[in-house]
C-alpha positions, 0 to 999 in steps of 0.5 A: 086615124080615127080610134073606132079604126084603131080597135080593129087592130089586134096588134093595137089593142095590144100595145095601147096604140093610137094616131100621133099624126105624121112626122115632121121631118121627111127623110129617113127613120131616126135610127139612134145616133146619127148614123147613116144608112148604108148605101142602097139600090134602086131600079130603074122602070123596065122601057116602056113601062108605065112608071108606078105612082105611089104615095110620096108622103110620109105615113100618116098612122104612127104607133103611139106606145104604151110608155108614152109620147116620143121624146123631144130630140135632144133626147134621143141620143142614146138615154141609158133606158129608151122607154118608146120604141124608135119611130122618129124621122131625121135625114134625107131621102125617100127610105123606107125599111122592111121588117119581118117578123117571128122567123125563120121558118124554112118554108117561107123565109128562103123566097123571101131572102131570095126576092130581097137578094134580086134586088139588091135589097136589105131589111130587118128580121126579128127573129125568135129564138126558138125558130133561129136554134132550129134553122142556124143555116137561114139565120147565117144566110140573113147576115151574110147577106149584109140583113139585120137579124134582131131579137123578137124574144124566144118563144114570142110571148106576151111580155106585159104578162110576164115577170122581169126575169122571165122577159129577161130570159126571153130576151137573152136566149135569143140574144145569145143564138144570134150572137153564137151564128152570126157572131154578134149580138142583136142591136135592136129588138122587138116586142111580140104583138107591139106589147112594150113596158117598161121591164120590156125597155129596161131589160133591152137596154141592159142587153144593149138593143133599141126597140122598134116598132112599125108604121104600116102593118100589112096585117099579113097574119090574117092571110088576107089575100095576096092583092090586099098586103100589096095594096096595103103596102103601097098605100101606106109607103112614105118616107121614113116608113117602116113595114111590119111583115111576117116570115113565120107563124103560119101560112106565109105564102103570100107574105112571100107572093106580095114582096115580089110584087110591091118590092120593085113597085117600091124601087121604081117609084123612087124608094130607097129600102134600107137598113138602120145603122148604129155605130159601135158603142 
């Protein structure tokens, strides 16, 4: 991806992006330690139906952060302070993983957890503390549903303008909400607007978190249309990928209309859409 298209992107500009080409190993997004993702479920083509194409290869834009190039692979087992979000492939098969962003909201967050359940299907919603304090009943509803809930700070702030204590706070409210409703605390969190440092880093390690980021941005935030986030859901799917979506932060409407519509695209093409494991520390 050339840099003049790369300055389009808010959330890039934001977080010091950049194309670091595509990754060299097909199969599964590097999720920490090894472990391996649980099993999921595809569907078959309805008869008759003409079987959907889409891309078989892996993205080839890939969020470069801020703190630097990824580690060589000997690295990443579990360093005591992570300084790029995870975005490596290992493993096998044609997994992709689905991410929402900046929930729960009751106006949109239910369709979305109803599409996902039709098909038997589980993503990552990070979610802010501040909306997850006022919608328990959702939040309870994504992990009983087997969902991984993570932390996207409590207010969504710009964390490079922050100081550490303030992150800090961030961070552990949101912590302490999902842990108080789901009964765990997150292992994974995300930083507002891909805006990561190294405070950023530090402190979600010290809460016991990874950080992810995303491969394809749907850009669904500008409401572009519910056609356009499909397509660029669809152009951009391979494996390993991961989507950036969002169940809040204003009129997600067709946020929820596209998932139903590139979700069992997805399936029919042959995709596994999952979630990352962690094994206890």
């Amino acid at each position: 991806m050339q840099k003049d298209q790369l300055f389009t992107r808010r959330r890039m500009l934001l977080a010091g992006s950049a194309a670091v080409g595509t990754a060299g190993t097909a199969g599964l997004l590097a999720w920490g330690t090894g472990g391996e993702p649980e099993p999921v479920r595809t569907a078959a083509p309805a008869a008759g139906a003409p079987a959907h194409r889409l891309p078989m290869n892996p993205s080839a834009y890939r969020l470069q952060p801020l703190a630097g190039p990824l580690p060589p692979a000997a690295a990443l087992r579990r360093p005591p302070v992570r300084q790029v979000p995870l975005l490596r492939i290992t493993g096998r098969g044609r997994t992709m993983v689905l991410t929402f962003d900046d929930g729960p909201d009751p106006r949109y967050t239910p369709g979305i957890l109803d599409t996902l359940a039709e098909y038997d299907v589980r993503a990552m919603f990070f979610v802010c503390g501040g909306m997850a304090a006022a919608c328990p009943r959702l939040l309870e509803r994504m992990a009983e549903a087997g969902h991984v809930v993570g932390n996207h700070t409590w207010s969504h702030p710009l964390l490079t303008r922050l100081t550490r204590r303030q992150i800090r706070r961030e961070m552990s409210r949101t912590c302490e909400v999902v842990e108080d409703v789901c009964g765990e605390r997150p292992r994974w969190f995300r930083a507002p607007y891909g805006a990561w440092n190294r405070s950023a880093f530090q402190l979600g390690a010290e809460l016991g978190m990874e950080p992810l980021a995303w491969t394809v941005d749907s850009l669904d935030w500008t409401t572009p249309g519910t056609r356009t986030i499909v397509d660029r859901v669809e152009d951009g799917a391979g494996p390993g990928v991961v989507v950036l979506s969002h169940d809040a932060g204003g009129d997600r409407s067709q946020s929820v209309r596209a998932l139903r519509t590139y979700l069992p695209q997805l399936l029919d093409a042959g995709y596994h859409v999952s979630v990352p494991y962690l094994s206890p520390d």
